[in-house]
mmCIF file as gemmi writes it, N, C-alpha and C atoms, coordinates in Angstrom:
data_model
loop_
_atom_site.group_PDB
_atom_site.id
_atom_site.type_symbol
_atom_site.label_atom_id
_atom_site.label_alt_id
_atom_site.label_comp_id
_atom_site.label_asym_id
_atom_site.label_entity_id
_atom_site.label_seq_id
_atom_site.pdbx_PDB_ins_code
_atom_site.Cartn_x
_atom_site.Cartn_y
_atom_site.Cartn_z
_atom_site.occupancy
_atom_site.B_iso_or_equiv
_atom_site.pdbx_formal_charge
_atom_site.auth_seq_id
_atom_site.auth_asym_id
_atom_site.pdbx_PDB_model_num
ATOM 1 N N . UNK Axp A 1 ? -74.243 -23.337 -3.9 1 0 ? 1 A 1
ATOM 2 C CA . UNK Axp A 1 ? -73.782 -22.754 -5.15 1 0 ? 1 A 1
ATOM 3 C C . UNK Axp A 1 ? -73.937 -23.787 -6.258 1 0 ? 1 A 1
ATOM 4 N N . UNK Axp A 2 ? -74.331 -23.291 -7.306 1 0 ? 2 A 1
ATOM 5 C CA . UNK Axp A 2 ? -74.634 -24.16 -8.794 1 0 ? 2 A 1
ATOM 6 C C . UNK Axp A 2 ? -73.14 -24.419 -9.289 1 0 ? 2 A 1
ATOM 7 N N . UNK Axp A 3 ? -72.937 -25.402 -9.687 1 0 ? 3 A 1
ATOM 8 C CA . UNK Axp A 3 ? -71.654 -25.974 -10.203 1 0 ? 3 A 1
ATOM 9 C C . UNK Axp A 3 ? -71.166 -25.162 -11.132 1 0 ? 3 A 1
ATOM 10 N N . UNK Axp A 4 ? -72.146 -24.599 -12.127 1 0 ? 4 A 1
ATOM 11 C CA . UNK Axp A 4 ? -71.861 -23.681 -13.092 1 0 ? 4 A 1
ATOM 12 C C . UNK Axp A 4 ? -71.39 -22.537 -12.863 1 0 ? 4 A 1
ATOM 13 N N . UNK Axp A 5 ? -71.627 -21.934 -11.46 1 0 ? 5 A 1
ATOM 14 C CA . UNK Axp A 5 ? -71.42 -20.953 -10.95 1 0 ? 5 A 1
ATOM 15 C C . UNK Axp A 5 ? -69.529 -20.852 -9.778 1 0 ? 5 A 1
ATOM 16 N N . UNK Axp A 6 ? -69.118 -22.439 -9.932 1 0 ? 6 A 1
ATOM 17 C CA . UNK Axp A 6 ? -67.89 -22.108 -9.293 1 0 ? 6 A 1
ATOM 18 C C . UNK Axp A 6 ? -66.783 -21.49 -10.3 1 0 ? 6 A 1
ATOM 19 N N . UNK Axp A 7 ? -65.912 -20.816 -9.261 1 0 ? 7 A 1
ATOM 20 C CA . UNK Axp A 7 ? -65.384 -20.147 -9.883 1 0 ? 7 A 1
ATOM 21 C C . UNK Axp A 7 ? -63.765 -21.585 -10.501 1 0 ? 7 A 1
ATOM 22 N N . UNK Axp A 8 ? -63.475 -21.031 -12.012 1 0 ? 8 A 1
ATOM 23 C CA . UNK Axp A 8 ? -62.922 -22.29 -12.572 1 0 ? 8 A 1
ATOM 24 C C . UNK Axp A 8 ? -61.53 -21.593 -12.669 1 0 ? 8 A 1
ATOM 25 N N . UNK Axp A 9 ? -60.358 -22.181 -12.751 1 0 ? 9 A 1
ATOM 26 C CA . UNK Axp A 9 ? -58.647 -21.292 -12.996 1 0 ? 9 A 1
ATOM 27 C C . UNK Axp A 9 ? -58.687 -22.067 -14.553 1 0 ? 9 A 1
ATOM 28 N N . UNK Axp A 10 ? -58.632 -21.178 -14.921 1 0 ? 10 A 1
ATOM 29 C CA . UNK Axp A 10 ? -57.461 -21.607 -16.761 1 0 ? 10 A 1
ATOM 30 C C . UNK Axp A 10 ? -56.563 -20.7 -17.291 1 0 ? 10 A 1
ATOM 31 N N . UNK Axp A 11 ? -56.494 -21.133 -18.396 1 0 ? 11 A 1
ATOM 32 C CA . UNK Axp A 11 ? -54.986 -20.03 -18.832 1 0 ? 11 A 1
ATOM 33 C C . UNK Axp A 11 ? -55.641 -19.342 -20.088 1 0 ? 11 A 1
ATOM 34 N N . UNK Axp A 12 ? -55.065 -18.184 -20.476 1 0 ? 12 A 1
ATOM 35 C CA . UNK Axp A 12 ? -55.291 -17.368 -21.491 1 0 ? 12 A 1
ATOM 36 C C . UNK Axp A 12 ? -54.801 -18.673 -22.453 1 0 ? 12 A 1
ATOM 37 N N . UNK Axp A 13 ? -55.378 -18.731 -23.861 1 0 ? 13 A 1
ATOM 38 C CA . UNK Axp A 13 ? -55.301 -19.411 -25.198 1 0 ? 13 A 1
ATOM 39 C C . UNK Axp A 13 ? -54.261 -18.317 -25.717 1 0 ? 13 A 1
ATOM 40 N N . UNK Axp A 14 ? -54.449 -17.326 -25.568 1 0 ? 14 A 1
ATOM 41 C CA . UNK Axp A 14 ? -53.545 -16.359 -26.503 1 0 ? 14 A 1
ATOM 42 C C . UNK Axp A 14 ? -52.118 -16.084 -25.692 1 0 ? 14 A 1
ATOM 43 N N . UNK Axp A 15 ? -51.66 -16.489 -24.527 1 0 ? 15 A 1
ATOM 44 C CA . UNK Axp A 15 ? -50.684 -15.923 -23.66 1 0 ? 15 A 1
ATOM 45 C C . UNK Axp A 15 ? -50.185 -16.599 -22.882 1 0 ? 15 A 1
ATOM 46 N N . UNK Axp A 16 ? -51.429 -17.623 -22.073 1 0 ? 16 A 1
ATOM 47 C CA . UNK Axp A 16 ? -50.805 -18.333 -21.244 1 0 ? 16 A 1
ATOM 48 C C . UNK Axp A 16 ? -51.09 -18.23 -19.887 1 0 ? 16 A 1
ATOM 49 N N . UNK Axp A 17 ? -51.375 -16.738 -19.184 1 0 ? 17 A 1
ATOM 50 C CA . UNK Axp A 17 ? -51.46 -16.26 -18.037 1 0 ? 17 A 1
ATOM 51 C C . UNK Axp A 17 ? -52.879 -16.836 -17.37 1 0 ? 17 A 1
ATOM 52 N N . UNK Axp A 18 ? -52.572 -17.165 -16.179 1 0 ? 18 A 1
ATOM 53 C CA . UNK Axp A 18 ? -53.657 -17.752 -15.672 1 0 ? 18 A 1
ATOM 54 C C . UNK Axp A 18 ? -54.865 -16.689 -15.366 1 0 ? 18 A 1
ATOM 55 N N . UNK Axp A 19 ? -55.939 -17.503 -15.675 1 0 ? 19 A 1
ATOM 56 C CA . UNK Axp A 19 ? -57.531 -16.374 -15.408 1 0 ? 19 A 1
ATOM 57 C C . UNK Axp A 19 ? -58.032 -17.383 -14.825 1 0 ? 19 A 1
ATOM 58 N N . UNK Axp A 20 ? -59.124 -16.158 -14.153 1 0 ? 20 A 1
ATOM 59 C CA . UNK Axp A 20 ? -60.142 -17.398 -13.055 1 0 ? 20 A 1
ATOM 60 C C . UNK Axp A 20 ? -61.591 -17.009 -14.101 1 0 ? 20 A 1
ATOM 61 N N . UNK Axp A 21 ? -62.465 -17.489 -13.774 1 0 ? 21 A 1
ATOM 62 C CA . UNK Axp A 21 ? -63.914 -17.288 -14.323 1 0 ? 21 A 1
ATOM 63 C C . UNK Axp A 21 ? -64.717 -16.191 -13.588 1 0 ? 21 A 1
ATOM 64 N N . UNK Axp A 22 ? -64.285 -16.112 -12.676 1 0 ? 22 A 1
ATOM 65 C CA . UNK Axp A 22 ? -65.159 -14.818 -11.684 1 0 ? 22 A 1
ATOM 66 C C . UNK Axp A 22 ? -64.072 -13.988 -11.415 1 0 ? 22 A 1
ATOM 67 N N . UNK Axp A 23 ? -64.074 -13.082 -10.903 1 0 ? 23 A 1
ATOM 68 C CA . UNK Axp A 23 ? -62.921 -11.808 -10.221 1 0 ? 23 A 1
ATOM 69 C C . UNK Axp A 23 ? -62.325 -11.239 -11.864 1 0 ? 23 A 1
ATOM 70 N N . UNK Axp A 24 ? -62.029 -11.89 -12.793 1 0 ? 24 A 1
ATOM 71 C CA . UNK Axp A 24 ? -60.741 -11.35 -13.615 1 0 ? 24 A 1
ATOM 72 C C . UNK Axp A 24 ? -62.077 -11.036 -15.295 1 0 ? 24 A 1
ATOM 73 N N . UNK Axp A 25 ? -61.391 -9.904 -15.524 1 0 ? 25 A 1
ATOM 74 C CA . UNK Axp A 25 ? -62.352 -9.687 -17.101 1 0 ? 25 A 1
ATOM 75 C C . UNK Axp A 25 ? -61.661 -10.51 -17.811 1 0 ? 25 A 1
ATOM 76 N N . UNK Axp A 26 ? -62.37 -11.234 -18.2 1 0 ? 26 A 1
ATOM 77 C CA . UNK Axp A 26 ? -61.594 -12.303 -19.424 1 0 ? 26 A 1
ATOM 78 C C . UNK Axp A 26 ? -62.967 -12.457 -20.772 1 0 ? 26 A 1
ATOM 79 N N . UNK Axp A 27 ? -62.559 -12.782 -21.534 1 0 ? 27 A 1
ATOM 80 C CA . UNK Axp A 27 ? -63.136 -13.1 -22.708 1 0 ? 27 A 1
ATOM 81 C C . UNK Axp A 27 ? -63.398 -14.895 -23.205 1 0 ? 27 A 1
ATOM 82 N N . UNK Axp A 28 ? -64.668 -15.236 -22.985 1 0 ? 28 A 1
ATOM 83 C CA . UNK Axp A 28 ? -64.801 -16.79 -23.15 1 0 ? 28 A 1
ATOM 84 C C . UNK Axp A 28 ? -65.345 -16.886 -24.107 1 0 ? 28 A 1
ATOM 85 N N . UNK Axp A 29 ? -64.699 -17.799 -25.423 1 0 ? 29 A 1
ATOM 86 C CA . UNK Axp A 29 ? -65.368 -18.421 -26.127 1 0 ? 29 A 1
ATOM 87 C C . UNK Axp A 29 ? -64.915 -19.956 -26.15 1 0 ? 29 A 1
ATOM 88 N N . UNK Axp A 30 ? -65.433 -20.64 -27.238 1 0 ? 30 A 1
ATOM 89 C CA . UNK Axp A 30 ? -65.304 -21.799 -27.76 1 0 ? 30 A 1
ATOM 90 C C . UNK Axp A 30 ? -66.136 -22.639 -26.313 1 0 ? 30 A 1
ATOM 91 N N . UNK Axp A 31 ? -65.849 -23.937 -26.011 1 0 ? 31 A 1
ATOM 92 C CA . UNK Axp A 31 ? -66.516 -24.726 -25.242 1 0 ? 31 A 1
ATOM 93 C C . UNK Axp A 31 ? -65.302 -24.728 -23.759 1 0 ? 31 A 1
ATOM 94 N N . UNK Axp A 32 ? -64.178 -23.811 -23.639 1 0 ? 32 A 1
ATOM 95 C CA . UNK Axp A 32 ? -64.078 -23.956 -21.915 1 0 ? 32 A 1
ATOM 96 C C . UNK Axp A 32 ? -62.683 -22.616 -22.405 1 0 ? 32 A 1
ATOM 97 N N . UNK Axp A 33 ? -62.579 -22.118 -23.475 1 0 ? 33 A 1
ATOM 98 C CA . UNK Axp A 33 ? -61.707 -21.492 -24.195 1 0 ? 33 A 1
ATOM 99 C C . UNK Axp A 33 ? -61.84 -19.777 -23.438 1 0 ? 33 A 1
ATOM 100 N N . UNK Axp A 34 ? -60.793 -18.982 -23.281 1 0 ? 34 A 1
ATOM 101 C CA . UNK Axp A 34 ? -61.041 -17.873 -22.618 1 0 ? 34 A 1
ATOM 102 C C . UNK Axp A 34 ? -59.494 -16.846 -22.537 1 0 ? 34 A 1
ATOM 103 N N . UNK Axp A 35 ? -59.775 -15.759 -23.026 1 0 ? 35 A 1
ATOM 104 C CA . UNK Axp A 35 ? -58.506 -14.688 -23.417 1 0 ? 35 A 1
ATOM 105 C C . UNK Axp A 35 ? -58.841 -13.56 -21.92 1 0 ? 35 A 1
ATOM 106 N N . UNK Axp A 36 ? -57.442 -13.463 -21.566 1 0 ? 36 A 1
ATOM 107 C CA . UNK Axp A 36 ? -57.23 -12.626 -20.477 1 0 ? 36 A 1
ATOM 108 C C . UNK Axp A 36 ? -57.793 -11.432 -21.066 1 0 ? 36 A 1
ATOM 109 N N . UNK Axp A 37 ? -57.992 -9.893 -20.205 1 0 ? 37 A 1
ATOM 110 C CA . UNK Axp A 37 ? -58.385 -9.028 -20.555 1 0 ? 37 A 1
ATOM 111 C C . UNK Axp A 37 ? -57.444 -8.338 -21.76 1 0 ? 37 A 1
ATOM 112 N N . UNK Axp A 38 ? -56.142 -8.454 -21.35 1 0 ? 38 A 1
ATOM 113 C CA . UNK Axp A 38 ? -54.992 -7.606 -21.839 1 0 ? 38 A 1
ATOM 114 C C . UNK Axp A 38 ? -55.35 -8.388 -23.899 1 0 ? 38 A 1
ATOM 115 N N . UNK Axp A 39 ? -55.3 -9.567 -23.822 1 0 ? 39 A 1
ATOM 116 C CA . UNK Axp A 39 ? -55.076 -10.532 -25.223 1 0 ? 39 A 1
ATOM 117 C C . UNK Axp A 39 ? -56.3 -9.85 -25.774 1 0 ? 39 A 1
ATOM 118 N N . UNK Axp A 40 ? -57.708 -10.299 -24.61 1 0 ? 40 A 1
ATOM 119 C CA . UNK Axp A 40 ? -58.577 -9.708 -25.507 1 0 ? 40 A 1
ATOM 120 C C . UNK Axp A 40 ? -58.604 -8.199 -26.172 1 0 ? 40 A 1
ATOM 121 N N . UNK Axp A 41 ? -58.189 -7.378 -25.658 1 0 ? 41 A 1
ATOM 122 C CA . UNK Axp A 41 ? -58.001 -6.232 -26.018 1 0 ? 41 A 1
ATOM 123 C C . UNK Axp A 41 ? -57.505 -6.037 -27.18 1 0 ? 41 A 1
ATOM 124 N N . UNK Axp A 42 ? -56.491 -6.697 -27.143 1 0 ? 42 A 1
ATOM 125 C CA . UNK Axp A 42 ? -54.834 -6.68 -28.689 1 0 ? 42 A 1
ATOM 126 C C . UNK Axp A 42 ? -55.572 -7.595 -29.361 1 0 ? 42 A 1
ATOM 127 N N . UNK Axp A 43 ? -56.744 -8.193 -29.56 1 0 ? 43 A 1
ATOM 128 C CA . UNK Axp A 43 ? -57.141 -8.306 -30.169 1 0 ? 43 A 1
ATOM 129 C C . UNK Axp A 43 ? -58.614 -8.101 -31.103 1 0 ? 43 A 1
ATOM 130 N N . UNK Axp A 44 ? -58.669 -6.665 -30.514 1 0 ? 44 A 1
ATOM 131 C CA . UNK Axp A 44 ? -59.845 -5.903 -31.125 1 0 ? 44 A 1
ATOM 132 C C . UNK Axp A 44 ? -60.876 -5.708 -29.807 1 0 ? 44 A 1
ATOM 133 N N . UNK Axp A 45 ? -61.31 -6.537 -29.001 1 0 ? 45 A 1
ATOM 134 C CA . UNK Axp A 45 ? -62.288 -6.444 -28.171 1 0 ? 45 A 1
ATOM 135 C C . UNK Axp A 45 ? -62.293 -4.984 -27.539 1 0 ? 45 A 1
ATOM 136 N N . UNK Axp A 46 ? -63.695 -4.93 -27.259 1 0 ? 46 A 1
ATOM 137 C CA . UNK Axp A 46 ? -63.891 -3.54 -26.543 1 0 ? 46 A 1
ATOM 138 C C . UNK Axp A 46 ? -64.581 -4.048 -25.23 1 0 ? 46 A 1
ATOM 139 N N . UNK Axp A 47 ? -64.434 -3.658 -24.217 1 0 ? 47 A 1
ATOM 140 C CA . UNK Axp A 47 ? -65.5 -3.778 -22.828 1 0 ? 47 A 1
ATOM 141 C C . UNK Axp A 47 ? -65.78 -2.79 -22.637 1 0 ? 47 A 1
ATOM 142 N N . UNK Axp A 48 ? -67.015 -2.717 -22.058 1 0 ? 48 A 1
ATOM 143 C CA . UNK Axp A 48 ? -67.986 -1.573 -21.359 1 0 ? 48 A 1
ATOM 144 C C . UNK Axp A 48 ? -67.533 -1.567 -19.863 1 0 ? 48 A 1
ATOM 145 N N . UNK Axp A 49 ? -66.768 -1.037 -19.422 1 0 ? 49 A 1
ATOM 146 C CA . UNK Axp A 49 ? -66.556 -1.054 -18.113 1 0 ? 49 A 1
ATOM 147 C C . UNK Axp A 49 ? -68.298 -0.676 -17.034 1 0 ? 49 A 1
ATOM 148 N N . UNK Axp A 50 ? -69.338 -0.066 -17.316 1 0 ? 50 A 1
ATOM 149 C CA . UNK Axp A 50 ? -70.118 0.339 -16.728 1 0 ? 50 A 1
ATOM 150 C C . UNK Axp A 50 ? -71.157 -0.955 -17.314 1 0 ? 50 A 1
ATOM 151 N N . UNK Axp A 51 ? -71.441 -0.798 -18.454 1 0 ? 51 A 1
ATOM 152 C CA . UNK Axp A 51 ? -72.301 -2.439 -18.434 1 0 ? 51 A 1
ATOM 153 C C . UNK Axp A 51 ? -71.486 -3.647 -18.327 1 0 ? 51 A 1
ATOM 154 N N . UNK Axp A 52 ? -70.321 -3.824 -18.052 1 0 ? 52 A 1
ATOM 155 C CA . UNK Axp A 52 ? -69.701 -5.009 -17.521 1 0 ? 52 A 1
ATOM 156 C C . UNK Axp A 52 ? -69.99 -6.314 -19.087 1 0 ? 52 A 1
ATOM 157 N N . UNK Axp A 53 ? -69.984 -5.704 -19.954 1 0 ? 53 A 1
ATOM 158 C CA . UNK Axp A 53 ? -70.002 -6.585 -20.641 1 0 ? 53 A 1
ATOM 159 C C . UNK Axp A 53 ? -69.023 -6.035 -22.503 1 0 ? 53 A 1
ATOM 160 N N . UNK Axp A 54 ? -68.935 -7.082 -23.449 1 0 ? 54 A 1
ATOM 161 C CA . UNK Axp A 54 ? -67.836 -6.876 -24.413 1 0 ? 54 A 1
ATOM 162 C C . UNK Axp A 54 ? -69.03 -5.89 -25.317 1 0 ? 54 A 1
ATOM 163 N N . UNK Axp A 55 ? -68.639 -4.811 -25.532 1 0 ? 55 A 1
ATOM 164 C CA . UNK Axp A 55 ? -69.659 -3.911 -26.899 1 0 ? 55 A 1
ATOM 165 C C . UNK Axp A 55 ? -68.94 -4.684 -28.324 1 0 ? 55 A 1
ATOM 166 N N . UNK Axp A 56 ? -67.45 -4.977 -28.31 1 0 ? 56 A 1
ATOM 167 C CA . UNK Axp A 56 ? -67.112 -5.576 -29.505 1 0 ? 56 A 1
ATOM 168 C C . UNK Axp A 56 ? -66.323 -7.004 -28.944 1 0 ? 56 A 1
ATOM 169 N N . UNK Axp A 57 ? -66.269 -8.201 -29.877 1 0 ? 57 A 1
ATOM 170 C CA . UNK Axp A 57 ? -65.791 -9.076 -29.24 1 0 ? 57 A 1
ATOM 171 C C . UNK Axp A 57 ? -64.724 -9.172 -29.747 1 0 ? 57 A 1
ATOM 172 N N . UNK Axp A 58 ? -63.463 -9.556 -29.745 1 0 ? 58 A 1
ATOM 173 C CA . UNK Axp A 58 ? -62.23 -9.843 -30.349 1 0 ? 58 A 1
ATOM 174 C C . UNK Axp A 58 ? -62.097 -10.767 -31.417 1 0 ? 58 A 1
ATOM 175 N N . UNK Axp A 59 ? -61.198 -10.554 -31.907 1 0 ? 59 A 1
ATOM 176 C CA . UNK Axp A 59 ? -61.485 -12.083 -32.934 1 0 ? 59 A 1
ATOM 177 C C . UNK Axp A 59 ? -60.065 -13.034 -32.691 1 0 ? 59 A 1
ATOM 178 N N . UNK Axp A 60 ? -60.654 -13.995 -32.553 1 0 ? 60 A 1
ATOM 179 C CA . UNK Axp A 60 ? -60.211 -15.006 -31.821 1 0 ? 60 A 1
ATOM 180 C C . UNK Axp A 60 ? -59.648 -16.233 -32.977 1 0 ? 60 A 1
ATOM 181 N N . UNK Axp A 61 ? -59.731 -15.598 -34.048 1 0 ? 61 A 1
ATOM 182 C CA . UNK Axp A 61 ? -59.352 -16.404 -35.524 1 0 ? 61 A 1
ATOM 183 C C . UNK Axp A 61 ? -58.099 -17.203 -35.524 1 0 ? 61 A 1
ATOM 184 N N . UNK Axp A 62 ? -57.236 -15.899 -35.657 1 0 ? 62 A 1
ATOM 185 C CA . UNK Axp A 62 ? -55.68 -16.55 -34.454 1 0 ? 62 A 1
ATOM 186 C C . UNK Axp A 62 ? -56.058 -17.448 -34.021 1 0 ? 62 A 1
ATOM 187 N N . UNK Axp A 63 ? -56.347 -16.896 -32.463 1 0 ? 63 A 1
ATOM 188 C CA . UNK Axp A 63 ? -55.863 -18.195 -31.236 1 0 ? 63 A 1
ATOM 189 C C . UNK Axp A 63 ? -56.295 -19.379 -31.787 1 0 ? 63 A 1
ATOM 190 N N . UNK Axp A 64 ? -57.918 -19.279 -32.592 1 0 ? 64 A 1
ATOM 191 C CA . UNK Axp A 64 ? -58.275 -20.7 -32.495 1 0 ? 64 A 1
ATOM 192 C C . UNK Axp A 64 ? -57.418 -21.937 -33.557 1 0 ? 64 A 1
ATOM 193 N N . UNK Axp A 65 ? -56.462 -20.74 -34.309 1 0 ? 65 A 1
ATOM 194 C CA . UNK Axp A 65 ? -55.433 -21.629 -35.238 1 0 ? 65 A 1
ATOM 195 C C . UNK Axp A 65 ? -54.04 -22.271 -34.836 1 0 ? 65 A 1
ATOM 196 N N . UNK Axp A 66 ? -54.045 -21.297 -33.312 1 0 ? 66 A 1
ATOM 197 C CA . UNK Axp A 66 ? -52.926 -21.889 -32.696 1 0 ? 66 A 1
ATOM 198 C C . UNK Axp A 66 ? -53.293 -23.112 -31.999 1 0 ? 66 A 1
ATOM 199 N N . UNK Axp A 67 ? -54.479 -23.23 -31.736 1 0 ? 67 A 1
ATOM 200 C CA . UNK Axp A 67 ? -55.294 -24.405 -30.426 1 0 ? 67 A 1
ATOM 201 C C . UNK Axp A 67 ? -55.302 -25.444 -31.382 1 0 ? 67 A 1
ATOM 202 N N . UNK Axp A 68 ? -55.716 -25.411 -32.65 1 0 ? 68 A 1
ATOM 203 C CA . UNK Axp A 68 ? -55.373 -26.775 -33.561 1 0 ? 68 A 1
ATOM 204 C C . UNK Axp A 68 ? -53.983 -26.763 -34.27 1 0 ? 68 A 1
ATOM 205 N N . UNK Axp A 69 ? -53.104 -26.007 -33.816 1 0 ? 69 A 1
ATOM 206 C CA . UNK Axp A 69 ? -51.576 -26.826 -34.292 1 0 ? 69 A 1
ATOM 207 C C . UNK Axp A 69 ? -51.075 -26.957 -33.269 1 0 ? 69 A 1
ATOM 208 N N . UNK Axp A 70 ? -50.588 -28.193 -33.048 1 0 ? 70 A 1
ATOM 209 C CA . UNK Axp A 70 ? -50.163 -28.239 -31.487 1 0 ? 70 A 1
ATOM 210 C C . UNK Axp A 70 ? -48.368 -27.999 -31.763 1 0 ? 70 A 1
């Protein structure tokens, strides 16, 4: 297996709740950054359940203002 390809545990930016990189729909942006399905949702995102991928992406404007105030 490609390193890139293991599966990684982190936490939702917007919530907290732990996500894995494989098994769980989550939403990744920024450089290791990633919103559970539920956050991404409440926050605009749409998924295609049949193409397995986001038709709209969330906006992540928020979170990324909470990630620089600590």
């Amino acid at each position: 297996m490609h390193p890139s390809e293991a599966t990684r545990e982190l936490r939702c930016a917007r919530c907290g709740v732990h996500v894995t990189t494989s098994g769980d729909r989550v939403f990744p942006f920024g450089e290791q950054a990633m919103l559970c399905f539920e956050c991404a949702v409440a926050c605009g995102g749409v998924h295609d359940e049949d193409a397995e991928k986001w038709t709209r992406p969330p906006d992540v404007t928020d979170v990324l203002a909470i990630e620089r105030d600590p």
